[in-house]
C-alpha atoms as an extended CHARMM CRD file, in Angstrom:
* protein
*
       178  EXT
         1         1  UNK       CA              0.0000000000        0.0000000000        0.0000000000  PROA      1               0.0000000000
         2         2  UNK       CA              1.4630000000        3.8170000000       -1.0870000000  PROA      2               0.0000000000
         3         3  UNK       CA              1.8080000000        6.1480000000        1.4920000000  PROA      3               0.0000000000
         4         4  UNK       CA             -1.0100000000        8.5280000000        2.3090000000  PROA      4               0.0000000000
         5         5  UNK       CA              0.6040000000       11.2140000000        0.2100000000  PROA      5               0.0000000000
         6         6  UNK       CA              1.0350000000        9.4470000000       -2.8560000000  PROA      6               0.0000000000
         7         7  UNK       CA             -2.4210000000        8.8700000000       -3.0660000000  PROA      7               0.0000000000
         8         8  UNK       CA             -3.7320000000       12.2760000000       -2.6550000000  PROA      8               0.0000000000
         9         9  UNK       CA             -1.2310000000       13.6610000000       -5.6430000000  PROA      9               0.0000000000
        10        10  UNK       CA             -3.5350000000       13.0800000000       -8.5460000000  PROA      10              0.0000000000
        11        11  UNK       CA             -6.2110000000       14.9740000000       -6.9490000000  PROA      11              0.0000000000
        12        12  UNK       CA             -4.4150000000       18.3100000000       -6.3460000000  PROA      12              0.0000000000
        13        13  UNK       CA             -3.8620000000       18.6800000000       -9.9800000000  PROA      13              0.0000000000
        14        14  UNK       CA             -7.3330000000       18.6260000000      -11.0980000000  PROA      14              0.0000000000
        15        15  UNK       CA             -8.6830000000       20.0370000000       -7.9300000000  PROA      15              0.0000000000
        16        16  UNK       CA             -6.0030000000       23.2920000000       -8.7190000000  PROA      16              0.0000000000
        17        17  UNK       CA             -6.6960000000       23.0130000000      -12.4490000000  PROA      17              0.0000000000
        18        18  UNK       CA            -10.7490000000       23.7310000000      -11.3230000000  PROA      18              0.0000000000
        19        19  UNK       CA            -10.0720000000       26.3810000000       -9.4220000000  PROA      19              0.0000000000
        20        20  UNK       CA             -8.0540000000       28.4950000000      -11.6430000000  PROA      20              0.0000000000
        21        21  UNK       CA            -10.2000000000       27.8600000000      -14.5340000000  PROA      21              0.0000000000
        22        22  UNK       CA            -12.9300000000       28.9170000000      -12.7210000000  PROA      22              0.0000000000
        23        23  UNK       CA            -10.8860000000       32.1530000000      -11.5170000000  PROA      23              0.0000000000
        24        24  UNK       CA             -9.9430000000       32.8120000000      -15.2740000000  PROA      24              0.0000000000
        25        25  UNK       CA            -14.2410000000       32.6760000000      -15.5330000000  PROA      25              0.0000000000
        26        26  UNK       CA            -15.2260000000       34.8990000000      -13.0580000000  PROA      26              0.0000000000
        27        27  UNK       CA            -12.4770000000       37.4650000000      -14.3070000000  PROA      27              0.0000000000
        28        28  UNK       CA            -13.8250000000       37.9550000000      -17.9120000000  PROA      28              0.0000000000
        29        29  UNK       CA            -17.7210000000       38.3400000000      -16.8910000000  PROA      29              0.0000000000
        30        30  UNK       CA            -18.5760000000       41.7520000000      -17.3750000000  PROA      30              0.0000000000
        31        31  UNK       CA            -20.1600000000       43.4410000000      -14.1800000000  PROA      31              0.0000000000
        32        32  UNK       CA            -22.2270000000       46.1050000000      -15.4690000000  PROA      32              0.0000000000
        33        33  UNK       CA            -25.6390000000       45.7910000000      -17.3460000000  PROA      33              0.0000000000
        34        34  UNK       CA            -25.5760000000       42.3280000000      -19.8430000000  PROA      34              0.0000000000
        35        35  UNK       CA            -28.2380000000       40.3650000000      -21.5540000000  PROA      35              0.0000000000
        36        36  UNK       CA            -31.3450000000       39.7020000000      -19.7350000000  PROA      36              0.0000000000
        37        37  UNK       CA            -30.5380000000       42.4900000000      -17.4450000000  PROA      37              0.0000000000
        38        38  UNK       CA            -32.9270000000       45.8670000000      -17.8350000000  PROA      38              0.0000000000
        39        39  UNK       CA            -31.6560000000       48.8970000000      -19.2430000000  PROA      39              0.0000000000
        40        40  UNK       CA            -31.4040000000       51.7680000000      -16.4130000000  PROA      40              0.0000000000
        41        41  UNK       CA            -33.7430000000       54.8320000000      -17.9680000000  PROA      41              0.0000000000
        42        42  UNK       CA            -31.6380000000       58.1320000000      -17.0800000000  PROA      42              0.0000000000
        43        43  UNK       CA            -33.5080000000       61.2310000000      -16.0320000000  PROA      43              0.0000000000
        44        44  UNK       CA            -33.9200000000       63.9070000000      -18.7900000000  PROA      44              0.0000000000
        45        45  UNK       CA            -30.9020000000       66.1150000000      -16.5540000000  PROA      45              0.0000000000
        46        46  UNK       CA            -28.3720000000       63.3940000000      -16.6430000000  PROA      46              0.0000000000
        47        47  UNK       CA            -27.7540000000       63.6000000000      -20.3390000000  PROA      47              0.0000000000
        48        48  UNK       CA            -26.7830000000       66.8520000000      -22.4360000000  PROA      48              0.0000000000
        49        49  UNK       CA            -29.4780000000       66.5860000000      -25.5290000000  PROA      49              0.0000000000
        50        50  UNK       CA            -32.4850000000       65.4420000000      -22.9490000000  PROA      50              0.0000000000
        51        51  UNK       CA            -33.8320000000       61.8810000000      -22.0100000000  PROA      51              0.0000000000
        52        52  UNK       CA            -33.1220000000       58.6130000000      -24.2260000000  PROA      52              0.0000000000
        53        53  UNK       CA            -35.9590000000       59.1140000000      -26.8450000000  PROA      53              0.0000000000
        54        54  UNK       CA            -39.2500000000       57.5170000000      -26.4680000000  PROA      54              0.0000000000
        55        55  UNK       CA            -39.3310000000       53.3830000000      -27.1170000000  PROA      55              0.0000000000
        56        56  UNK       CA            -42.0270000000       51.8720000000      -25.3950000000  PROA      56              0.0000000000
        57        57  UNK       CA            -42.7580000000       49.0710000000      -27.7990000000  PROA      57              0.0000000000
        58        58  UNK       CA            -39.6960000000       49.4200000000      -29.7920000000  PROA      58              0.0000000000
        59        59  UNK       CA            -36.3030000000       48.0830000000      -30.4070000000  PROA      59              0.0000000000
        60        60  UNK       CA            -33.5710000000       50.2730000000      -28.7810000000  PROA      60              0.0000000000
        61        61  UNK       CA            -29.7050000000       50.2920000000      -29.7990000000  PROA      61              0.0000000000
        62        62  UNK       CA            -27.7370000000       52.3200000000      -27.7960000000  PROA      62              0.0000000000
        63        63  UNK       CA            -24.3690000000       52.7520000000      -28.8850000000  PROA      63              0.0000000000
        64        64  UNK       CA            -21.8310000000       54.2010000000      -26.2800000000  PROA      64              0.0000000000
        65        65  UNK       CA            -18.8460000000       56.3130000000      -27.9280000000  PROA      65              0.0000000000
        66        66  UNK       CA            -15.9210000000       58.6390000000      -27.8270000000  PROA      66              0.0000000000
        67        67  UNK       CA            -14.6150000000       61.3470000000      -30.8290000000  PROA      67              0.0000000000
        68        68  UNK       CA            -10.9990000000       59.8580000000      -29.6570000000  PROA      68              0.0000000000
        69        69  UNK       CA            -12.9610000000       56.4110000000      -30.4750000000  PROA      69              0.0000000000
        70        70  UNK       CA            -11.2040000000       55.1880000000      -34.2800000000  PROA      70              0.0000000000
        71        71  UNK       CA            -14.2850000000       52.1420000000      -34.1640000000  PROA      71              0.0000000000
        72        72  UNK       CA            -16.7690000000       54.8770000000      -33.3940000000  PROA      72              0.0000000000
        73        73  UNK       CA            -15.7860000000       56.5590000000      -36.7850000000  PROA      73              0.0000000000
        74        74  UNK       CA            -16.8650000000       53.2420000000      -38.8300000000  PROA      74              0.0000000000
        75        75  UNK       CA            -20.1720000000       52.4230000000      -36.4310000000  PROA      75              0.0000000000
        76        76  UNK       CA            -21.8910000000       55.9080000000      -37.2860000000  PROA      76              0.0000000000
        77        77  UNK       CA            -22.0690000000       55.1430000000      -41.0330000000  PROA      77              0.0000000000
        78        78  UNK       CA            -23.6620000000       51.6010000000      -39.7770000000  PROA      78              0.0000000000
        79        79  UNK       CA            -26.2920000000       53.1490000000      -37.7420000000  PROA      79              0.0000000000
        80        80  UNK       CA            -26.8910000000       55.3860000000      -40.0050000000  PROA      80              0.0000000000
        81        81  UNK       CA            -28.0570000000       52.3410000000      -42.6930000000  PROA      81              0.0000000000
        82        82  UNK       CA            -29.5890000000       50.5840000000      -39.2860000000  PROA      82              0.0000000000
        83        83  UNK       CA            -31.8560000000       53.6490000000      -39.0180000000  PROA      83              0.0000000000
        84        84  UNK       CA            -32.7690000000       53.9960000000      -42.9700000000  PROA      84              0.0000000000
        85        85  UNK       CA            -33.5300000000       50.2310000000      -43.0930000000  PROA      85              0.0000000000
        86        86  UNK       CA            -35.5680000000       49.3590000000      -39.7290000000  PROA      86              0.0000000000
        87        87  UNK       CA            -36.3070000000       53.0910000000      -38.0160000000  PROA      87              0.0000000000
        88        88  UNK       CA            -40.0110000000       52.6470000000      -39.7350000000  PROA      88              0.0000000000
        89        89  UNK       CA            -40.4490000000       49.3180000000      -38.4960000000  PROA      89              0.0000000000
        90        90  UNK       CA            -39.7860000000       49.7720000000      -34.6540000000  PROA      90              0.0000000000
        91        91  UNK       CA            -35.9000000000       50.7930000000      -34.2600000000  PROA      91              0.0000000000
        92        92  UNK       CA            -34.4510000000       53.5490000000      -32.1600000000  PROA      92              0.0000000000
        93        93  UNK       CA            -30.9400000000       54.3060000000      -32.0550000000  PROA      93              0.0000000000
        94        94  UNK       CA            -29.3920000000       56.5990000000      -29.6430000000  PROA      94              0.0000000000
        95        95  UNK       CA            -25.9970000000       57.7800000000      -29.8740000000  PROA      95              0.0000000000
        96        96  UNK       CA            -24.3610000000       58.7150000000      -26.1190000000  PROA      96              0.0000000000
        97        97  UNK       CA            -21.1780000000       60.4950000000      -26.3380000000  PROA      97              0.0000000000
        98        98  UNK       CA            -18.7520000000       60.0050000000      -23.0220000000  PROA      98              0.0000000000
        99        99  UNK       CA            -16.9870000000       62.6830000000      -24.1700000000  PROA      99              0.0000000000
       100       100  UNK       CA            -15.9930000000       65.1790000000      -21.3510000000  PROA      100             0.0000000000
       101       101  UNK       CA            -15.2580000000       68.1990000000      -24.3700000000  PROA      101             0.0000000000
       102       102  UNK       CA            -18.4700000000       68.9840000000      -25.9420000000  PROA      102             0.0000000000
       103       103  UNK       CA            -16.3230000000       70.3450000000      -28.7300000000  PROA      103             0.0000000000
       104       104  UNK       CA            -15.1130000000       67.1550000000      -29.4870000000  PROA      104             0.0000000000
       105       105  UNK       CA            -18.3840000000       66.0590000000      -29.3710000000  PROA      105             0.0000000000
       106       106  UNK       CA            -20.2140000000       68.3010000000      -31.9030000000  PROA      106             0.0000000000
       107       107  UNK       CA            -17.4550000000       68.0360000000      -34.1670000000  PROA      107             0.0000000000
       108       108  UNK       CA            -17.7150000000       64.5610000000      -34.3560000000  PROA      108             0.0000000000
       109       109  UNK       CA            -21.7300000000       64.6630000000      -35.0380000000  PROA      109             0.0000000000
       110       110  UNK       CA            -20.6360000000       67.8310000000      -37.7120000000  PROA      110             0.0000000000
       111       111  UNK       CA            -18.7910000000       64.8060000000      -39.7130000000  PROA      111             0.0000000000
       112       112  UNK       CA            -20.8720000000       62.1690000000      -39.4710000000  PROA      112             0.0000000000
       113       113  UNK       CA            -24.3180000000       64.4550000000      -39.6270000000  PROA      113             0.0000000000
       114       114  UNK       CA            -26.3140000000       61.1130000000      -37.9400000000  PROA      114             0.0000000000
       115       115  UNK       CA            -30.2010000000       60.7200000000      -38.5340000000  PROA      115             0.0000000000
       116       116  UNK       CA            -30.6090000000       59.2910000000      -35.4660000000  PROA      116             0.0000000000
       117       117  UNK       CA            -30.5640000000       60.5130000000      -32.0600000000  PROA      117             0.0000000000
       118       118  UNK       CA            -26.9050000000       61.9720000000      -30.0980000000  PROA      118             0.0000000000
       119       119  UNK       CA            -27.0150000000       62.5010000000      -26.4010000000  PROA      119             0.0000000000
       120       120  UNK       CA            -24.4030000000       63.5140000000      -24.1420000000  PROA      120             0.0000000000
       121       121  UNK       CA            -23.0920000000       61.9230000000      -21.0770000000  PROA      121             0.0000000000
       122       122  UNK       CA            -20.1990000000       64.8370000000      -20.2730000000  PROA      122             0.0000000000
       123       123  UNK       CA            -20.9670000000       63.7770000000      -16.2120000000  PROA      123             0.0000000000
       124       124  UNK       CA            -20.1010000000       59.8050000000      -17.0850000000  PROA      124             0.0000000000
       125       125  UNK       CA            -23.5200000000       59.0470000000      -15.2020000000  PROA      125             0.0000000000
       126       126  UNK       CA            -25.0640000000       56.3960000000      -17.2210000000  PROA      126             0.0000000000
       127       127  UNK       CA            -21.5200000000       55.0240000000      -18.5700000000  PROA      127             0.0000000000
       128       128  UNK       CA            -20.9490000000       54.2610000000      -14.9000000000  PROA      128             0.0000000000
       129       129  UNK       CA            -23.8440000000       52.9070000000      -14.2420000000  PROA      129             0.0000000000
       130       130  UNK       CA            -24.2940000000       50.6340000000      -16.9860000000  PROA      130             0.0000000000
       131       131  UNK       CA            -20.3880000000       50.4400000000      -16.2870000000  PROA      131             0.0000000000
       132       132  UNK       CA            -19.9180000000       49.9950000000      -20.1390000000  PROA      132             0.0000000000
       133       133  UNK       CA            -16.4360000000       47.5960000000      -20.7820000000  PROA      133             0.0000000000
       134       134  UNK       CA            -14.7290000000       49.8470000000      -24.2550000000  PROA      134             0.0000000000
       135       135  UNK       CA            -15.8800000000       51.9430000000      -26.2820000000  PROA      135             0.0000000000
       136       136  UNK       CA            -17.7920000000       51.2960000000      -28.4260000000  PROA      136             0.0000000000
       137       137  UNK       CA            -20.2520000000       49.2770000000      -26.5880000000  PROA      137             0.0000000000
       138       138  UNK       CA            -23.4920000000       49.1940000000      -27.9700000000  PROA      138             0.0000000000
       139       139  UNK       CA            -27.0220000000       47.7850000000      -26.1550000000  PROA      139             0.0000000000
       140       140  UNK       CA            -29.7910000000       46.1410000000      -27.9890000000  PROA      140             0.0000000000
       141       141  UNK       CA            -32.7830000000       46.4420000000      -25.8870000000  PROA      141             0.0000000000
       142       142  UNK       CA            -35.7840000000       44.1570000000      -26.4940000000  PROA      142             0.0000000000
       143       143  UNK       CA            -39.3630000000       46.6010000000      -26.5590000000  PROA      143             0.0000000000
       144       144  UNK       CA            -39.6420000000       44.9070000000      -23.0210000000  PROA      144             0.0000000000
       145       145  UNK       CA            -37.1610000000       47.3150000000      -21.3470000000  PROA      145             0.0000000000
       146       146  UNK       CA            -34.3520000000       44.2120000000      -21.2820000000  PROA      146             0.0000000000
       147       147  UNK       CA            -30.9210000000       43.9870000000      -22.9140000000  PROA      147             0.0000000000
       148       148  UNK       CA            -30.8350000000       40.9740000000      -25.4840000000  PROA      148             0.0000000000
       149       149  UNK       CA            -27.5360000000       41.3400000000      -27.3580000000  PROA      149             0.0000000000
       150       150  UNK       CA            -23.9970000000       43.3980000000      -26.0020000000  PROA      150             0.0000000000
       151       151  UNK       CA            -21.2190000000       44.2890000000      -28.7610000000  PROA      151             0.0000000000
       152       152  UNK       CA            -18.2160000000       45.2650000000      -27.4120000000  PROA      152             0.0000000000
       153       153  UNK       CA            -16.0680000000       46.9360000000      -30.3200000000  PROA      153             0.0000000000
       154       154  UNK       CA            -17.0510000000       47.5750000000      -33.5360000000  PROA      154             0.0000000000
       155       155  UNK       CA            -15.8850000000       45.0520000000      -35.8720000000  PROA      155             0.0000000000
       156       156  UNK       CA            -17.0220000000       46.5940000000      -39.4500000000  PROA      156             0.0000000000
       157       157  UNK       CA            -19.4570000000       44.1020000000      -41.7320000000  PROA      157             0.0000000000
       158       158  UNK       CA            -19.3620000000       41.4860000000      -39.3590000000  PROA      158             0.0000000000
       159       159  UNK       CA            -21.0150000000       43.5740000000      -36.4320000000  PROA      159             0.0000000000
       160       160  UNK       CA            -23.4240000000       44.9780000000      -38.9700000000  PROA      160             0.0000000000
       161       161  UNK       CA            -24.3840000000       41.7870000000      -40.1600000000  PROA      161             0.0000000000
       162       162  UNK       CA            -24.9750000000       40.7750000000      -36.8300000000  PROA      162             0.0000000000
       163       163  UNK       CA            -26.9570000000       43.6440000000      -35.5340000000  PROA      163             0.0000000000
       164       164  UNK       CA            -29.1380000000       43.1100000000      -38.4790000000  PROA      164             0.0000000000
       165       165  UNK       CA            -29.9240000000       39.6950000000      -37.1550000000  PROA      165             0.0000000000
       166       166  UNK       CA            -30.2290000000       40.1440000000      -33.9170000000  PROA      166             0.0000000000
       167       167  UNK       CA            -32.8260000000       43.4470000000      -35.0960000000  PROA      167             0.0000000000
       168       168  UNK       CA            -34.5340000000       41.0960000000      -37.4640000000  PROA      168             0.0000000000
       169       169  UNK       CA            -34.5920000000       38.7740000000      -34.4390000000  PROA      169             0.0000000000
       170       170  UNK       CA            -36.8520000000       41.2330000000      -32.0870000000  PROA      170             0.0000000000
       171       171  UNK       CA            -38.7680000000       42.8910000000      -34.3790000000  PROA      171             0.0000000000
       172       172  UNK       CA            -40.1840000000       39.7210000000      -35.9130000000  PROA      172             0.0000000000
       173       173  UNK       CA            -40.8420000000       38.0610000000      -31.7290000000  PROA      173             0.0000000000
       174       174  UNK       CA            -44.1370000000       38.6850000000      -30.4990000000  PROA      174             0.0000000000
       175       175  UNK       CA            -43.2840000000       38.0550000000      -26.9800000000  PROA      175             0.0000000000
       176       176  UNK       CA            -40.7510000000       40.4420000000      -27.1510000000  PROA      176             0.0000000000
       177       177  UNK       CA            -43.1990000000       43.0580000000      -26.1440000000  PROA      177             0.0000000000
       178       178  UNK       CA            -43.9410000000       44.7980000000      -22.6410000000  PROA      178             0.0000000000
């Protein structure tokens, strides 16, 4: 018979090997606001611009950004095509700049000249509280108040082509609705 040691051995590899995949885990989920969670409504004073626009009964995308943001430059032409192609059918898109400069800001809206709506969070209150990972971070929000889908970055085509699923996705679910 081994010695009480020996026996034990094998089970300290797979016992650590647990515990540090589970520690690699719990350090990449996001804290803040994720799918299934609802979306915190700001007061109308919280955001330069006014309150988030009305959506009761729509589909929401809100899009955190920055005019330092180089992925932010390639999402507003996206949105923009988002907005032409769905905005009649139940879509709402909402722009909130964390720029601290409104200069920076306005300039950036100058360029880009978006059809859909651009609000200002110069006081970081809603970034903080949805506690948004990068920029950009964008929120699709189901017509029942609740986040369905998170993108973190903007990855050209391929996050367009996903947002138009995901879009297609709640507009076309009836029990997606308050």
């Amino acid at each position: 018979m081994s010695p009480p040691e020996t026996r034990s051995r094998p089970l300290i590899l797979p016992r650590c090997l647990a515990i540090a995949l589970a520690l690699v885990f719990v350090g990449t989920v996001h804290a803040g606001v994720n799918a299934g969670d609802p979306f915190p409504v700001p007061e109308a004073a919280e955001l330069d611009g006014g309150a988030l626009p009305a959506s009761a009964g729509k589909v929401l995308l809100v899009d955190f950004w920055a005019s330092w943001c180089a992925p932010c430059r390639s999402s507003f032409p996206a949105y923009a095509r988002l907005h032409a192609d769905y905005a009649s059918r139940g879509l709402v898109i909402v722009a909130v700049s964390v720029d601290q400069n409104p200069t920076a800001s306005e300039t950036f809206v100058e360029r880009f000249h978006p059809p859909f709506a651009v609000r200002q969070d110069r006081g970081q209150q809603l970034v903080r509280l949805v506690d948004v990972p990068a920029m950009p971070t964008c929120y699709l929000i189901g017509r029942d108040g609740r986040v369905r889908f998170v993108h973190q970055g903007f990855h050209g085509e391929d996050t367009e082509r996903e947002l138009r699923r995901e879009i297609d996705r709640l507009l076309a679910d009836p029990t997606n609705v308050p």
